[in-house]
N, C-alpha and C positions, 0 to 999 in steps of 0.2 A: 660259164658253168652254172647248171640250175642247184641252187641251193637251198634246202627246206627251212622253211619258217622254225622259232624254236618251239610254236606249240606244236608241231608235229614231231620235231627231235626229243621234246621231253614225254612226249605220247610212247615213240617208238623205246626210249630208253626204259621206259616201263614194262613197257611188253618184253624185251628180251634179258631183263634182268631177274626181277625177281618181285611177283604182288605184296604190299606192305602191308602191316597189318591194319587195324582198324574197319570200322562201318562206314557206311557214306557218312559223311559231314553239313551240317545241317548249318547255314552262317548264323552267325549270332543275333539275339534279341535284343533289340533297342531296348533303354529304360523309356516310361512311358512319358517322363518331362523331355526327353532327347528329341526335337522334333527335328533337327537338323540330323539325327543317325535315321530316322524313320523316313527321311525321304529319300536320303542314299540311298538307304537297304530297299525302296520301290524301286528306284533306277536301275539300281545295281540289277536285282532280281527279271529285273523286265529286258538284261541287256542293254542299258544304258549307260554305259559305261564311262564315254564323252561328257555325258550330261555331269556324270559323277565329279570327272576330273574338271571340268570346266568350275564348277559348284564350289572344288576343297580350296580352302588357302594355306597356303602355306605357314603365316603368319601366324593363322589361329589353332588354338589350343584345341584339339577334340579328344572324344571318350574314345575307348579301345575297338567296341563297335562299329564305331563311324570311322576310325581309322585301316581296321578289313575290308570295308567297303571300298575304302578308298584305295588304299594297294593294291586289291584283288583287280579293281576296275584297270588300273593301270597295267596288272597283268596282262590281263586280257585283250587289252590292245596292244601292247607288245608283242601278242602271239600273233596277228595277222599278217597272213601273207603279203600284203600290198607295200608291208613295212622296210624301207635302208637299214642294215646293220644298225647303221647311225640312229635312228628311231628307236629298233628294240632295245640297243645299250642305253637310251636315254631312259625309256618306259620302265626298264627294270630297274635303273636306277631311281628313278623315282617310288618304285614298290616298294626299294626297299625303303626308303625314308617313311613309309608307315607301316613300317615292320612285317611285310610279305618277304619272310626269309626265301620261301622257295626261286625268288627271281635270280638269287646265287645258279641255280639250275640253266635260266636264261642266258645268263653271262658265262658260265661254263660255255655252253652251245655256240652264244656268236662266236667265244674265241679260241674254240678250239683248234680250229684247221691255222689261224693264223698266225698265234701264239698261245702255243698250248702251255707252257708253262703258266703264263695269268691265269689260262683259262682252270688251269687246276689249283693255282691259290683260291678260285672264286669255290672249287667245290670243297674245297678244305674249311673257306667260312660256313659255307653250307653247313657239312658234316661237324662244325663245332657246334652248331646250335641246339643239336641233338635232336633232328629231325625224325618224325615215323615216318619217313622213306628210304628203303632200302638202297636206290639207285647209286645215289654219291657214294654212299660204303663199296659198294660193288665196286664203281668205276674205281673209287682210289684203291681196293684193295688187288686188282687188275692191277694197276700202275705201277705201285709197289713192289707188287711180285713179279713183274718183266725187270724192274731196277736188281734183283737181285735183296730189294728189303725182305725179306720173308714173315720178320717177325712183326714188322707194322704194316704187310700185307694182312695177317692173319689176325692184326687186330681190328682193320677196316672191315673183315669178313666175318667175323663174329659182331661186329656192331651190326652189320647188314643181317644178321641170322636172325637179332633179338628184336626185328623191327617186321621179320618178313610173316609170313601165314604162310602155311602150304609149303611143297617141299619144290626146288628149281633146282632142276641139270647144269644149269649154267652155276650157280653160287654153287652146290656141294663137287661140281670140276675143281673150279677154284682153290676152294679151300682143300680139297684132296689134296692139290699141288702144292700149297704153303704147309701143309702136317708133312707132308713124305721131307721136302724138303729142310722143316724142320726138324726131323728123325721122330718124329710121333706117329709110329709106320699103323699104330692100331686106328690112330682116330683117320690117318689117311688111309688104310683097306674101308673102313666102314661108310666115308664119303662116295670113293673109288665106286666101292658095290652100289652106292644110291644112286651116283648120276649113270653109271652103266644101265642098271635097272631102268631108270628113265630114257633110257634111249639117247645117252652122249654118245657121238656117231664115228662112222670108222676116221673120218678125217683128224678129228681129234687125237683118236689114238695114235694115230700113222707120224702126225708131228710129234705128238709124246713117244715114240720111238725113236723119233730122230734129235731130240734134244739129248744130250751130253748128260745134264745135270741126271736124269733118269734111267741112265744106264746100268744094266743089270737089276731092275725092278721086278724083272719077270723069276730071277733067283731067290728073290726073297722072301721068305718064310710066311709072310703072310700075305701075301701076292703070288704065289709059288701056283693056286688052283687055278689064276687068270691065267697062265705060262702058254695052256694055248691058241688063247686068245690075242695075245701080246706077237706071239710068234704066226698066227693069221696073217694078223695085222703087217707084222715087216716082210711076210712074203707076199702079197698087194702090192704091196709101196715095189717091193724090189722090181718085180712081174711087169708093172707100171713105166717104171724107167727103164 
């Protein structure tokens, strides 16, 4: 089975979730007695990643600096394709020992297909560190709300809101789902209309006609103007089978 490296998996998890907020990131500046952060940050910036990780010890004490350098480097080769499982799990482990939170993301990814439950405690540490990335929110507010959590679906999707820029189909689906379901039928019409507006597509709807929990949606007073849209949609589906 070909299986994608994780720096392609947390690439793709970007793209269909939701852009976070923030500017590019700019790594940090050495102090100018730091000669040991001042050659990492060469290496590092040059793509020398190896060189970086060969260079750090463990042992010794470094500045905050020289320790992004050092994480990141370790990232970074954890993302290449040429890597075992066994490698990336090592590489992120080691990221994270210089405080590269985001390798919680990489550990997500190796374990997801194979034990998902670890692999979503890793995004749970993630999401406690209070990341500006929307991704982890997203995925556990997903998760949550297939569990039937609604109301700590809906808190993983508003942590994902206050992080995102720009408006996503996929997150205002989402959270439509955890408001209706939580009887907050106004702030679920107002998601409803956003991702619709964006173009959330017939397939979507066609399973939200066939879920149970959403029945009789298309009755209700402020979903009442989608009614025939809603009723499109289940003669598709129906025509279909």
């Amino acid at each position: 089975m070909i299986r994608m490296s994780i720096a392609v998996s947390i690439a793709l998890a970007f793209i269909v979730a939701v852009p976070s907020a923030g500017t590019a990131f700019t790594p940090p500046a050495c102090d100018k007695n730091d000669a040991v952060c001042g050659e990492f940050r060469t290496l590092y910036t040059t793509d020398q990643f190896e060189a970086v990780i060969s260079r750090a010890e463990s042992s010794q004490s470094y500045s905050a600096a020289s320790r992004y350098y050092i994480g990141q480097s370790f990232l970074a080769v954890a993302g290449r394709e040429t890597n075992t499982l066994e490698q990336e799990d090592h590489y992120c482990r080691k990221a994270l020992e210089y405080g590269a939170t985001s390798a919680y993301m990489g550990l997500y990814f190796i374990h997801a297909v194979t034990d998902p439950e670890k692999a979503l405690g890793y995004l749970e540490q993630y999401a406690a560190t209070n990341p500006q990335d929307s991704v982890p929110f997203v995925i556990l507010g997903e998760t949550e709300l297939n569990r039937k959590n609604y109301r700590k679906a809906e808190t993983y999707l508003q942590a994902a809101r206050k992080v995102a820029r720009g408006r996503s189909s996929n997150l205002d689906w989402l959270s439509f789902q955890a408001s209706y379901l939580l009887g907050d039928y106004a702030s679920a019409v107002s998601l409803f209309e956003s991702a619709v507006t964006q173009g959330h597509g017939a397939g979507e709807l066609r399973s939200l006609m066939t879920d149970p929990r959403f029945a009789g949606i298309e009755k209700r007073p402020e979903f009442r103007k989608y009614e025939p849209l809603f009723k499109g949609t289940s003669a598709r589906s129906t025509q279909s089978n």
